[in-house]
KOLGU-4560 file (N, C-alpha, C; in nm, 3 decimals, padded with zeros to 5 digits):
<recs>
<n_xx: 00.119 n_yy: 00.015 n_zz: -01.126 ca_xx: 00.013 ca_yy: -00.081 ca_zz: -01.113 c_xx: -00.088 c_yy: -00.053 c_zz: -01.224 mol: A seq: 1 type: UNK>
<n_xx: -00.125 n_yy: -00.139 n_zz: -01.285 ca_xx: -00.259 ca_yy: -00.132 ca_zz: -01.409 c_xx: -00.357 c_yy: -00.155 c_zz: -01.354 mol: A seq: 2 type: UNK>
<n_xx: -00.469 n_yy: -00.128 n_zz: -01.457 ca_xx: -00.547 ca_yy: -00.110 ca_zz: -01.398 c_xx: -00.613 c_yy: -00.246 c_zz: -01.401 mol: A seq: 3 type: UNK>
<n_xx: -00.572 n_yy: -00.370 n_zz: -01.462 ca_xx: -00.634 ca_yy: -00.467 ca_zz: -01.463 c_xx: -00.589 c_yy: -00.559 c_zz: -01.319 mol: A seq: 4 type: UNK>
<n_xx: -00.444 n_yy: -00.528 n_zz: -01.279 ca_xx: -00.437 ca_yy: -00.544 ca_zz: -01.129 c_xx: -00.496 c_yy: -00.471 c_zz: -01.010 mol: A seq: 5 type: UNK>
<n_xx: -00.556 n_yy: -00.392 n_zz: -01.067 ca_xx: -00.647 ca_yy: -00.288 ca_zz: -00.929 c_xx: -00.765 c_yy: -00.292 c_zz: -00.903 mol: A seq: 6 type: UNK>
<n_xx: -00.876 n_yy: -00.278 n_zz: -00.808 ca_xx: -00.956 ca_yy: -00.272 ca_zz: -00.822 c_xx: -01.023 c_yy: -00.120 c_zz: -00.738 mol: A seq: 7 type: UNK>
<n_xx: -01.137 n_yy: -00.089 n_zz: -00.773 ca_xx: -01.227 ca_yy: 00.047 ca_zz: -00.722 c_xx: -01.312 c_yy: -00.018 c_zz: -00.637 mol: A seq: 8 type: UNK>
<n_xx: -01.284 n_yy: 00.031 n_zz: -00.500 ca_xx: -01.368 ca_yy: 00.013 ca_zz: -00.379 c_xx: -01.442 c_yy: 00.192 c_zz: -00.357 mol: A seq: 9 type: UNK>
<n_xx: -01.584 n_yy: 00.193 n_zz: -00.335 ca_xx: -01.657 ca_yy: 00.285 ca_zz: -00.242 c_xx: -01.649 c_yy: 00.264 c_zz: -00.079 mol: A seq: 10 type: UNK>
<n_xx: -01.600 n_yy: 00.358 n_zz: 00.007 ca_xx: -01.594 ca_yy: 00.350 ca_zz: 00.143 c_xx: -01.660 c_yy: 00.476 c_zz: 00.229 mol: A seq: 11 type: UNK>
<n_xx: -01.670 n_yy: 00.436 n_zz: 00.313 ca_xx: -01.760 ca_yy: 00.525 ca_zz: 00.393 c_xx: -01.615 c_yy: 00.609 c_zz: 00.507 mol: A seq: 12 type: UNK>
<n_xx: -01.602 n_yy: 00.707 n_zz: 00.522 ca_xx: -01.500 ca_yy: 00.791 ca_zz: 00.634 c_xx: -01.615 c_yy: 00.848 c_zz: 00.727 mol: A seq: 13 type: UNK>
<n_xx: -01.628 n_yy: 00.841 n_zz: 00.839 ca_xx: -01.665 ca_yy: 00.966 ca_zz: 00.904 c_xx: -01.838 c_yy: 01.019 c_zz: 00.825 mol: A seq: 14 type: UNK>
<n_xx: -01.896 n_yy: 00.953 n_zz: 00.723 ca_xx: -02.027 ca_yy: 00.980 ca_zz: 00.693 c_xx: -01.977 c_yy: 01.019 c_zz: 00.524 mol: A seq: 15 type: UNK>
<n_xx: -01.864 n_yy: 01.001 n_zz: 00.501 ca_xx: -01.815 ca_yy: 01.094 ca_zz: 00.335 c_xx: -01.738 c_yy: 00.994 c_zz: 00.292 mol: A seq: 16 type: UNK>
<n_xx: -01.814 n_yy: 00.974 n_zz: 00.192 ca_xx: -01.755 ca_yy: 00.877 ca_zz: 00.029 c_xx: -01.617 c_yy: 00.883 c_zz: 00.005 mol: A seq: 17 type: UNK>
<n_xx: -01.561 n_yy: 00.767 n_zz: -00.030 ca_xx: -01.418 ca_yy: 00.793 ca_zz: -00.062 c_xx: -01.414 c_yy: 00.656 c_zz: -00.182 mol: A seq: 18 type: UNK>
<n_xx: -01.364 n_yy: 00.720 n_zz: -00.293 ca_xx: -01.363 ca_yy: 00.556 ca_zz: -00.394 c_xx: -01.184 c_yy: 00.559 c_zz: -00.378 mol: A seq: 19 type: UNK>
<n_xx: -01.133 n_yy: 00.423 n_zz: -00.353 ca_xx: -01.020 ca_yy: 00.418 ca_zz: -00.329 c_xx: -00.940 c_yy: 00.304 c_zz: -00.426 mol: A seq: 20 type: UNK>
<n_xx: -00.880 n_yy: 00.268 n_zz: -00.460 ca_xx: -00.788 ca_yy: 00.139 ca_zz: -00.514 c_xx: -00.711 c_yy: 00.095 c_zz: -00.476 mol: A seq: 21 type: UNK>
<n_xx: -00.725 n_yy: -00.046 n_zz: -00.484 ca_xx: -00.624 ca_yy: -00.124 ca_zz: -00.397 c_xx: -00.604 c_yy: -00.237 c_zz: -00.536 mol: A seq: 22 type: UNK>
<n_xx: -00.493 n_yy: -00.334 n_zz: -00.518 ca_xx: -00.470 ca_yy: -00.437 ca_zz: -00.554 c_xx: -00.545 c_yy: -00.571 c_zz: -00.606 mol: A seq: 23 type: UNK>
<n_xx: -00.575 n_yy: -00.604 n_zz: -00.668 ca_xx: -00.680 ca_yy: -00.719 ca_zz: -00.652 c_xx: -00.642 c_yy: -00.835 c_zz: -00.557 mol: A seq: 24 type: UNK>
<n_xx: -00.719 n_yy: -00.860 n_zz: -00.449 ca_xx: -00.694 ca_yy: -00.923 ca_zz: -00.385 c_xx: -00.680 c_yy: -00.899 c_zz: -00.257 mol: A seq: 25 type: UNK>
<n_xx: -00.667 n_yy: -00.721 n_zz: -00.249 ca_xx: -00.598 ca_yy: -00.676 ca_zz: -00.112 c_xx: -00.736 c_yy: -00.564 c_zz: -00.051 mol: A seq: 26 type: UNK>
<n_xx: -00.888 n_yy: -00.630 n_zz: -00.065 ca_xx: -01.003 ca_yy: -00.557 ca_zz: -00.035 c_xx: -01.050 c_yy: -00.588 c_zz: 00.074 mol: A seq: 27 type: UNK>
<n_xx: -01.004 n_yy: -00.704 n_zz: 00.103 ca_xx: -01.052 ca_yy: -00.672 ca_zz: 00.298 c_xx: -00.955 c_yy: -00.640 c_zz: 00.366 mol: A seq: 28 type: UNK>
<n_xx: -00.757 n_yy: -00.632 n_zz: 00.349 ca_xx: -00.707 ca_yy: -00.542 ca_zz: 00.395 c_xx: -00.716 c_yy: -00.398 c_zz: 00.398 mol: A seq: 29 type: UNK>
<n_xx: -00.783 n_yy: -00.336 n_zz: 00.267 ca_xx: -00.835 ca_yy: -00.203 ca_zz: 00.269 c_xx: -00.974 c_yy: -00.153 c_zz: 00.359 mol: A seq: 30 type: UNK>
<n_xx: -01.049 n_yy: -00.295 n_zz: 00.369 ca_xx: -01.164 ca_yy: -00.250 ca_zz: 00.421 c_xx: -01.122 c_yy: -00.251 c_zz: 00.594 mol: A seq: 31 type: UNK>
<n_xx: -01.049 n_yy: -00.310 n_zz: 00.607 ca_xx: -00.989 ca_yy: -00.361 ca_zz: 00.771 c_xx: -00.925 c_yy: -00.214 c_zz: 00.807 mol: A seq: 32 type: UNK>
<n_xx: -00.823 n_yy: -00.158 n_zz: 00.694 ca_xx: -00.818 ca_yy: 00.007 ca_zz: 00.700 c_xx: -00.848 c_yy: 00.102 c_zz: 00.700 mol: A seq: 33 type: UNK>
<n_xx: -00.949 n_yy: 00.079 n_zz: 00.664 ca_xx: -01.089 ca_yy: 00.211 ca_zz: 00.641 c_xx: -01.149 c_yy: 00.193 c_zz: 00.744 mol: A seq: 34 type: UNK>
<n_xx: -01.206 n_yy: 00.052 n_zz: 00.829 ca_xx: -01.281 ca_yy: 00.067 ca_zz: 00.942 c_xx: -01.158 c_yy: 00.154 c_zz: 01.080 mol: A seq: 35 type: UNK>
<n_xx: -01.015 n_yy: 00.078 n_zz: 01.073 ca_xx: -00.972 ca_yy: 00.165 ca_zz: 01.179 c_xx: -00.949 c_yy: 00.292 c_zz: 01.172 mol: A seq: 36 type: UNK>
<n_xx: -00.927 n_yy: 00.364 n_zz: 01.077 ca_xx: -00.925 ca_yy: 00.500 ca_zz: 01.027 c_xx: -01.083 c_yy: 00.511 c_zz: 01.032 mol: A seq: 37 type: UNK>
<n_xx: -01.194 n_yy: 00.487 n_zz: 01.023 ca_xx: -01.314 ca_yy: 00.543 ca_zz: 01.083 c_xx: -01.316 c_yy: 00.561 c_zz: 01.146 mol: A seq: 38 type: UNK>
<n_xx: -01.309 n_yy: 00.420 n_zz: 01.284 ca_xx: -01.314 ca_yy: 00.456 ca_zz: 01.465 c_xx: -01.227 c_yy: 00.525 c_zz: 01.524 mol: A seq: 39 type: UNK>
<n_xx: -01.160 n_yy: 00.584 n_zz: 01.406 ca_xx: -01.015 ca_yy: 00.658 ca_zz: 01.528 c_xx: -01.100 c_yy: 00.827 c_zz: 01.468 mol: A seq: 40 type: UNK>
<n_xx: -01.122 n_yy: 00.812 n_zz: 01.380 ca_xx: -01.145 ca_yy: 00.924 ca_zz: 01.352 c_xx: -01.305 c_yy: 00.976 c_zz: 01.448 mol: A seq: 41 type: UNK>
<n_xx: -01.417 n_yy: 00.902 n_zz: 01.445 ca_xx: -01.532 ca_yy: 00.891 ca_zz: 01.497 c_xx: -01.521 c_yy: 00.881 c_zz: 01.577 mol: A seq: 42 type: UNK>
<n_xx: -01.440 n_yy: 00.852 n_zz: 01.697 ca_xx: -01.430 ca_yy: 00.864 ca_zz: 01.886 c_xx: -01.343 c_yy: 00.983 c_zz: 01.885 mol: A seq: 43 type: UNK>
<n_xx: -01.279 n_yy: 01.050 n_zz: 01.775 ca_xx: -01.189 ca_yy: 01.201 ca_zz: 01.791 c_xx: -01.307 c_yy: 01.274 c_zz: 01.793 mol: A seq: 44 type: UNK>
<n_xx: -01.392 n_yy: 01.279 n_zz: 01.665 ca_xx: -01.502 ca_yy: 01.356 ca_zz: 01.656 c_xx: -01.593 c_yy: 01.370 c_zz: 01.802 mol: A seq: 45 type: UNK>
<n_xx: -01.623 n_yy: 01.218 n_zz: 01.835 ca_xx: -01.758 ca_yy: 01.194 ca_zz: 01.926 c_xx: -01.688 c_yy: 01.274 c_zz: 02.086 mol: A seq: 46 type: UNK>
<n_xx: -01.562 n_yy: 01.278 n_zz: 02.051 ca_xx: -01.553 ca_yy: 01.366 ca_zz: 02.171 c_xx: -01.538 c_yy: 01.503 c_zz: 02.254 mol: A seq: 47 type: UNK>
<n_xx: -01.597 n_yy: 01.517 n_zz: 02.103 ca_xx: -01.663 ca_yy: 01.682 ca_zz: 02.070 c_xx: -01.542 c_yy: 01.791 c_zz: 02.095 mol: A seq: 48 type: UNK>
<n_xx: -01.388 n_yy: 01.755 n_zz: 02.095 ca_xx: -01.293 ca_yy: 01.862 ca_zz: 02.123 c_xx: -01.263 c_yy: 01.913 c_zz: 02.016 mol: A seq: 49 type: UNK>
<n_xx: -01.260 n_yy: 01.853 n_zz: 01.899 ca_xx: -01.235 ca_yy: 01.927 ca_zz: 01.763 c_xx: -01.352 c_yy: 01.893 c_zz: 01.634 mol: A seq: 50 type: UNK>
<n_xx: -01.389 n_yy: 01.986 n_zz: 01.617 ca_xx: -01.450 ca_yy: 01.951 ca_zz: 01.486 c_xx: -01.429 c_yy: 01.956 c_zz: 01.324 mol: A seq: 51 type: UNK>
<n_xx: -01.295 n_yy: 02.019 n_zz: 01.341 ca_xx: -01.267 ca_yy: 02.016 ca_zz: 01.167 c_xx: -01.231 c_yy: 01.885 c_zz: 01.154 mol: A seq: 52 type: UNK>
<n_xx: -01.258 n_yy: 01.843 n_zz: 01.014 ca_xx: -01.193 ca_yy: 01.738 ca_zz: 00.975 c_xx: -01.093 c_yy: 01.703 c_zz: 00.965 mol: A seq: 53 type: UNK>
<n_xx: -01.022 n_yy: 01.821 n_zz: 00.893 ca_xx: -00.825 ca_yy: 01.803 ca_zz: 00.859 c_xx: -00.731 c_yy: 01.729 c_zz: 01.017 mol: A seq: 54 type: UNK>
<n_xx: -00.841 n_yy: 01.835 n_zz: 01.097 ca_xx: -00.769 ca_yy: 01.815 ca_zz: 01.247 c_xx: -00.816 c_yy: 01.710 c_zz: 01.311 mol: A seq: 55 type: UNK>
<n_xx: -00.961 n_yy: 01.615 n_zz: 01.298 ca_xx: -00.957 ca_yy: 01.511 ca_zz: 01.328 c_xx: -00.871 c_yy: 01.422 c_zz: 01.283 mol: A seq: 56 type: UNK>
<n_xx: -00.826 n_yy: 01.421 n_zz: 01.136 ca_xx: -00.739 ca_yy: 01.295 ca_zz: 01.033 c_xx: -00.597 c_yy: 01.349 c_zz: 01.092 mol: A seq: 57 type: UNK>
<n_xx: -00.547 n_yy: 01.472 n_zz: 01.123 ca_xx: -00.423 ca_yy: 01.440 ca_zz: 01.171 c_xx: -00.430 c_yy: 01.396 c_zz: 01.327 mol: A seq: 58 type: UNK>
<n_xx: -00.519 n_yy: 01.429 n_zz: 01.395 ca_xx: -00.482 ca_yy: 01.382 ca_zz: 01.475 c_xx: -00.511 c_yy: 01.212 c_zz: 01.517 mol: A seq: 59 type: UNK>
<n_xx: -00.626 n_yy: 01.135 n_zz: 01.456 ca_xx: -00.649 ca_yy: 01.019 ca_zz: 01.404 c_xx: -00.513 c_yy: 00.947 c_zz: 01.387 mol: A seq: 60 type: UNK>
<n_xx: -00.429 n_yy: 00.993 n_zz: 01.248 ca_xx: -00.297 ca_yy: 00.958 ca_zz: 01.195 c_xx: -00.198 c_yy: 00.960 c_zz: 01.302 mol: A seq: 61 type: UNK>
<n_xx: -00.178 n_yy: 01.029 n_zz: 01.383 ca_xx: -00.094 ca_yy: 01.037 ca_zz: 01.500 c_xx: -00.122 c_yy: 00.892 c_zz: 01.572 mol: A seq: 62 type: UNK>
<n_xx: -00.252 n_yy: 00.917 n_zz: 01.655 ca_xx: -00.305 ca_yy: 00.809 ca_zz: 01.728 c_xx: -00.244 c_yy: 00.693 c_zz: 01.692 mol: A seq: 63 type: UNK>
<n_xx: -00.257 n_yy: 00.669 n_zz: 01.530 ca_xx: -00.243 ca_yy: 00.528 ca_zz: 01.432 c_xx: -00.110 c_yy: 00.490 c_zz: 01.431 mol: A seq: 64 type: UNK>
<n_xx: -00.015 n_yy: 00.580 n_zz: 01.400 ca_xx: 00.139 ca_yy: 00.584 ca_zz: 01.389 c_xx: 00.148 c_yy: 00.578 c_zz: 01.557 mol: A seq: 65 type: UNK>
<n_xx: 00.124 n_yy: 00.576 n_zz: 01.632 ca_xx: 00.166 ca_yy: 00.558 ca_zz: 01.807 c_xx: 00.164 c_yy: 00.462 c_zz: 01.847 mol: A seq: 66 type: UNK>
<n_xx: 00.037 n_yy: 00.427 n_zz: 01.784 ca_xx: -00.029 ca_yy: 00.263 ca_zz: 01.849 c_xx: 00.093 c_yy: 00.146 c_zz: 01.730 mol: A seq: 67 type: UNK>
<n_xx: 00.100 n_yy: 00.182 n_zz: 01.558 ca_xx: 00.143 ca_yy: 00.105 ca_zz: 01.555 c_xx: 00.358 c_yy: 00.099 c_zz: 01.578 mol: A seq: 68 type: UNK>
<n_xx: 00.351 n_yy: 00.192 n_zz: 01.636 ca_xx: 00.513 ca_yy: 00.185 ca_zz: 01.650 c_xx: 00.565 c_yy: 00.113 c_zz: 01.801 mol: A seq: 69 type: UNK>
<n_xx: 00.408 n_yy: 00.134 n_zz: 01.890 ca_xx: 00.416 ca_yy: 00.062 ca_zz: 02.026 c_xx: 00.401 c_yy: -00.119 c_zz: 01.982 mol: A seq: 70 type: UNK>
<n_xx: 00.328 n_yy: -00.143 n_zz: 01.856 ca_xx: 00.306 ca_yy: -00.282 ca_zz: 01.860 c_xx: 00.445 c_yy: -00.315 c_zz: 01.759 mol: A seq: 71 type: UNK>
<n_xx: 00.526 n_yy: -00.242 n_zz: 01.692 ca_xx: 00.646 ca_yy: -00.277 ca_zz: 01.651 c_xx: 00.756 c_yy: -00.256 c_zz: 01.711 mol: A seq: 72 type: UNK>
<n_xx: 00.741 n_yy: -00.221 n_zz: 01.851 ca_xx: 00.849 ca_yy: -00.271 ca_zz: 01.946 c_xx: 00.827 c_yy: -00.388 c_zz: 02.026 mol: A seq: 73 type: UNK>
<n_xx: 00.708 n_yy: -00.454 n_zz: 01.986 ca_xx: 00.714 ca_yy: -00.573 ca_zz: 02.114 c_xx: 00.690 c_yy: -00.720 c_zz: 02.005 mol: A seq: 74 type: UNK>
<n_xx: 00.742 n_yy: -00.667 n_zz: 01.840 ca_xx: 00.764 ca_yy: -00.761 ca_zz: 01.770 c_xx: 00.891 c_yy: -00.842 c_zz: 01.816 mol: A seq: 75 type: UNK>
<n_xx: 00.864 n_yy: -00.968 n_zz: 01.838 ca_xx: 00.971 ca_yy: -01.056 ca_zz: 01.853 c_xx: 01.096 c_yy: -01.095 c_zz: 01.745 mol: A seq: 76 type: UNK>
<n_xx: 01.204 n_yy: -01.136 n_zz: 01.806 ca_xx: 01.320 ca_yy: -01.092 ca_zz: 01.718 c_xx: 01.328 c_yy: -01.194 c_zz: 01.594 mol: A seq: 77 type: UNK>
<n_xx: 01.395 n_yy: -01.198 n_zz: 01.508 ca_xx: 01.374 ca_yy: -01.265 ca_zz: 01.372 c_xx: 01.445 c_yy: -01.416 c_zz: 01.411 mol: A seq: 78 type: UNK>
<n_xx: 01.369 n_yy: -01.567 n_zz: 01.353 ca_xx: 01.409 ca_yy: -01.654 ca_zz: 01.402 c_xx: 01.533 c_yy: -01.718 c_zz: 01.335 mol: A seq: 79 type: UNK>
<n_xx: 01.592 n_yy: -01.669 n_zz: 01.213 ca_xx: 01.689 ca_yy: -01.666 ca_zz: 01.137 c_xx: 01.765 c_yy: -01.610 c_zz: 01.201 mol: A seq: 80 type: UNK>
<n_xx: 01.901 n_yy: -01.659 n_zz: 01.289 ca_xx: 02.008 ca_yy: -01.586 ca_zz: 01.319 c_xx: 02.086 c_yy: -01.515 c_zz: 01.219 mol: A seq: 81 type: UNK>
<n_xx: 02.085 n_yy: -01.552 n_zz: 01.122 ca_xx: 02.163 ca_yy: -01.479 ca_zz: 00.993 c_xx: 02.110 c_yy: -01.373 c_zz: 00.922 mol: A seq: 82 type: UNK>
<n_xx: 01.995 n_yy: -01.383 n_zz: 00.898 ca_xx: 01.914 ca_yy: -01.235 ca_zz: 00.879 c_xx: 01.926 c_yy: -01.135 c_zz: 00.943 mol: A seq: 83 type: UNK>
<n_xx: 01.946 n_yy: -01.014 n_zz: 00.869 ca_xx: 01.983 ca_yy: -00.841 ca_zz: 01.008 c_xx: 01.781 c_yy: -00.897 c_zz: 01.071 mol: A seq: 84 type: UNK>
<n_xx: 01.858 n_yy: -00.742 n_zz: 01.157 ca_xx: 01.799 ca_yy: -00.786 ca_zz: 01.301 c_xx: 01.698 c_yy: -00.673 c_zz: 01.318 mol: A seq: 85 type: UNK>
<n_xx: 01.638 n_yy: -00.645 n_zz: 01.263 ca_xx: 01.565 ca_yy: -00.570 ca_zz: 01.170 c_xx: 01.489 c_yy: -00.463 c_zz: 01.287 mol: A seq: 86 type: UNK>
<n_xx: 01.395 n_yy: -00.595 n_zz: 01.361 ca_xx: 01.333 ca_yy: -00.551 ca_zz: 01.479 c_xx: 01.387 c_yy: -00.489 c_zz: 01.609 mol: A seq: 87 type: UNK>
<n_xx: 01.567 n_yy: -00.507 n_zz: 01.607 ca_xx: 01.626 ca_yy: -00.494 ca_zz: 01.715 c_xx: 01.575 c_yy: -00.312 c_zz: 01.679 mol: A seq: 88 type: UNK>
<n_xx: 01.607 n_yy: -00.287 n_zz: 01.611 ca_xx: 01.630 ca_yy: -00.130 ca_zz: 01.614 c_xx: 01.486 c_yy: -00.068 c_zz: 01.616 mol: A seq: 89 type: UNK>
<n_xx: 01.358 n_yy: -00.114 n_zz: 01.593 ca_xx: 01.245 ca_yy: -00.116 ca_zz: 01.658 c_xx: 01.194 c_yy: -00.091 c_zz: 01.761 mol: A seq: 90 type: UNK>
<n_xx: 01.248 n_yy: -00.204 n_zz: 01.840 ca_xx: 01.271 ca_yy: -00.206 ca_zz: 01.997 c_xx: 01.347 c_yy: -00.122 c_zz: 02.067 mol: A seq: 91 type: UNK>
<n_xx: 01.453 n_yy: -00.006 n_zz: 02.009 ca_xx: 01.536 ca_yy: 00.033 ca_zz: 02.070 c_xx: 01.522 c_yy: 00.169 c_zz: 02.045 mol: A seq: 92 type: UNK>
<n_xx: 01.422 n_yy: 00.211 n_zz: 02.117 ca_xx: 01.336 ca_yy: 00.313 ca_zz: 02.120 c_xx: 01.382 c_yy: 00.401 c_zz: 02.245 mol: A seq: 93 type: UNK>
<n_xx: 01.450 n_yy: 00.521 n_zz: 02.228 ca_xx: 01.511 ca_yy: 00.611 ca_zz: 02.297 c_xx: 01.460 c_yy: 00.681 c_zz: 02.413 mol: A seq: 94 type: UNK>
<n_xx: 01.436 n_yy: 00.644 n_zz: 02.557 ca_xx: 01.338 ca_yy: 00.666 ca_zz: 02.656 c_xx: 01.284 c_yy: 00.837 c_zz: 02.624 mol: A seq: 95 type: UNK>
<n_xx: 01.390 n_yy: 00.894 n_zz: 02.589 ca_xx: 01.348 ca_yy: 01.059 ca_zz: 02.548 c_xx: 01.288 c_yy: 01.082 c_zz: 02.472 mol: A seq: 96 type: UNK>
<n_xx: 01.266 n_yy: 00.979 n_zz: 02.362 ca_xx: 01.193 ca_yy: 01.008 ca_zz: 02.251 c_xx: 01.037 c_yy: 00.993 c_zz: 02.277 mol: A seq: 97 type: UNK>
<n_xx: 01.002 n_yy: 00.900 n_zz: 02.368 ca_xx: 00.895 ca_yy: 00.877 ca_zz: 02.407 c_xx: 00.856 c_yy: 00.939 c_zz: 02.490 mol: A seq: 98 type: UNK>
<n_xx: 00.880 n_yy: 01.004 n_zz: 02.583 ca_xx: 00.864 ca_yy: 01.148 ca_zz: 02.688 c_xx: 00.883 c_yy: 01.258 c_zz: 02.615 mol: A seq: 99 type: UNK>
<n_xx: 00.929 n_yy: 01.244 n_zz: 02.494 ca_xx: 00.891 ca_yy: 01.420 ca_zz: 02.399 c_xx: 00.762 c_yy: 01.357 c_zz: 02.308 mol: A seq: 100 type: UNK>
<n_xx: 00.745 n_yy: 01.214 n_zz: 02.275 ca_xx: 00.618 ca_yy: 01.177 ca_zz: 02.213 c_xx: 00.519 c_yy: 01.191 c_zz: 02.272 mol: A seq: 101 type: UNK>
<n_xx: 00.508 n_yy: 01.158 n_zz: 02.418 ca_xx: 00.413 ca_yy: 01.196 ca_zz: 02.505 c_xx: 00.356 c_yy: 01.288 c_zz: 02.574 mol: A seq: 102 type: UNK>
<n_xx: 00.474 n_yy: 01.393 n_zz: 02.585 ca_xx: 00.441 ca_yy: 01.528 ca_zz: 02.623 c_xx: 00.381 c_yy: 01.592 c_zz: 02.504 mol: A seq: 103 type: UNK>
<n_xx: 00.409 n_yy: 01.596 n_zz: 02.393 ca_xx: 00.322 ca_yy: 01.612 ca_zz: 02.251 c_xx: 00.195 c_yy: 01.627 c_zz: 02.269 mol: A seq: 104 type: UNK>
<n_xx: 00.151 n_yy: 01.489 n_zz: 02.289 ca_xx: 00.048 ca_yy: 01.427 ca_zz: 02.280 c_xx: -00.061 c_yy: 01.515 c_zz: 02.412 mol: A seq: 105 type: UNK>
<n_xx: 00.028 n_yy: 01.507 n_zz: 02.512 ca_xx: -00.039 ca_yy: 01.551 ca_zz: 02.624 c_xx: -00.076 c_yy: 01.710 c_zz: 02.549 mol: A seq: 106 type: UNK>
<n_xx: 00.006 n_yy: 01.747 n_zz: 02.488 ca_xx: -00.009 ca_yy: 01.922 ca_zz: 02.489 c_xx: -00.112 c_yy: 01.912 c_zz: 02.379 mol: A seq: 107 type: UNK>
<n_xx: -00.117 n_yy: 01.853 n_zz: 02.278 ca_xx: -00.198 ca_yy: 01.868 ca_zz: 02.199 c_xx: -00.327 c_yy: 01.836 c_zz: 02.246 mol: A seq: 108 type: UNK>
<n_xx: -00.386 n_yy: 01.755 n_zz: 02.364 ca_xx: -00.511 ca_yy: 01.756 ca_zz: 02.432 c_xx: -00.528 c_yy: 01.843 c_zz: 02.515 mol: A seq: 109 type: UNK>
<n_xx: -00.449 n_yy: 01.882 n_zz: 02.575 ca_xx: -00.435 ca_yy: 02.081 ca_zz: 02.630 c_xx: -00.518 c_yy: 02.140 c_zz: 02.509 mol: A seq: 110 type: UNK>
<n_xx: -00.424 n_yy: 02.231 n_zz: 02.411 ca_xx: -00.451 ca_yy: 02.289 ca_zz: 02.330 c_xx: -00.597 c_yy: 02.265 c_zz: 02.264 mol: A seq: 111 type: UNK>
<n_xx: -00.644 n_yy: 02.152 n_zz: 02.246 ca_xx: -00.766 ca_yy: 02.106 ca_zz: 02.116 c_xx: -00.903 c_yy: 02.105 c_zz: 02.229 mol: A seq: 112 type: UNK>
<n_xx: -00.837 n_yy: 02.041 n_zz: 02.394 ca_xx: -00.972 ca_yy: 02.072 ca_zz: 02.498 c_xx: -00.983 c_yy: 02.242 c_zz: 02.467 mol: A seq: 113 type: UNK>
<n_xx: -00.954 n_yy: 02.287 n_zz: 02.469 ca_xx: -00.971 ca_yy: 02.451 ca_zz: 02.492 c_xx: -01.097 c_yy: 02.502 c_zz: 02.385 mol: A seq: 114 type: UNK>
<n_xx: -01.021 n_yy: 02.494 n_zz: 02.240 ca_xx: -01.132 ca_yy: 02.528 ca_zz: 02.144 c_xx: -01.127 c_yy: 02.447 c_zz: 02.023 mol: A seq: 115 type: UNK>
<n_xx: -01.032 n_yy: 02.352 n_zz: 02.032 ca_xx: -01.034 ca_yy: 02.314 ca_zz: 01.893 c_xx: -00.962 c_yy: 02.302 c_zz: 01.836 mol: A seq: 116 type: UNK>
<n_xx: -00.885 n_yy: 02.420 n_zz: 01.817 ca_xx: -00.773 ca_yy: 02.490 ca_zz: 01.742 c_xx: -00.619 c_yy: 02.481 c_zz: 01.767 mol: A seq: 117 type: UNK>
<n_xx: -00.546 n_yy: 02.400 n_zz: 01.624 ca_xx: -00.444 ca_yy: 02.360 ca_zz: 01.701 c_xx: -00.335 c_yy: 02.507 c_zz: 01.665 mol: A seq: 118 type: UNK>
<n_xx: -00.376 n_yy: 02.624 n_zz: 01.650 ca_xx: -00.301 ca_yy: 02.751 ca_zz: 01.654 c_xx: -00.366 c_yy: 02.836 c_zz: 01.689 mol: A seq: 119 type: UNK>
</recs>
């Protein structure tokens, strides 16, 4: 990408500057990304179980990748019968996989209520 197709956005994270680049054209999809990566990160913080940063953004990123793999299984199937089936395998989400995703999840709010610390 050049730089005459890109453009430099300033964004706000969590109270800390971030200049980022995106596409021309693609600045309120970046800004639409930066606000949910704020509030995920700012209700991790506000709930006072962890305070490093690294460990708010991974655990933020988790949150983000959960929520959006739950809204790409209840994508509806492609209306082109001839096109692969893209979403089927989306949807076909392994009941175990989601009871080891969730027990995860559960342990890692174990672990981070305690002190913080995810070791």
């Amino acid at each position: 990408m050049n730089a005459s197709q890109t453009k430099q956005l300033e964004v706000q994270i969590m109270g800390q500057s971030y200049l980022l680049s995106c596409p021309a054209g693609g600045e309120s999809a970046l800004l639409d990304a930066v606000e949910r990566v704020d509030t995920a990160m700012c209700r991790i913080r506000d709930a006072g179980k962890v305070r490093a940063r690294d460990r708010i953004a991974v655990l933020a990123s988790l949150n983000l990748a959960f929520e959006l793999a739950q809204k790409e299984r209840e994508l509806p199937p492609p209306a082109d019968a001839d096109a692969p089936d893209l979403s089927a395998s989306l949807q076909r989400v392994d009941p175990s996989e989601q009871v080891r995703l969730d027990d995860l999840m559960r342990r890692l709010d174990q672990a981070l209520g305690d002190d913080g610390q995810l070791l």
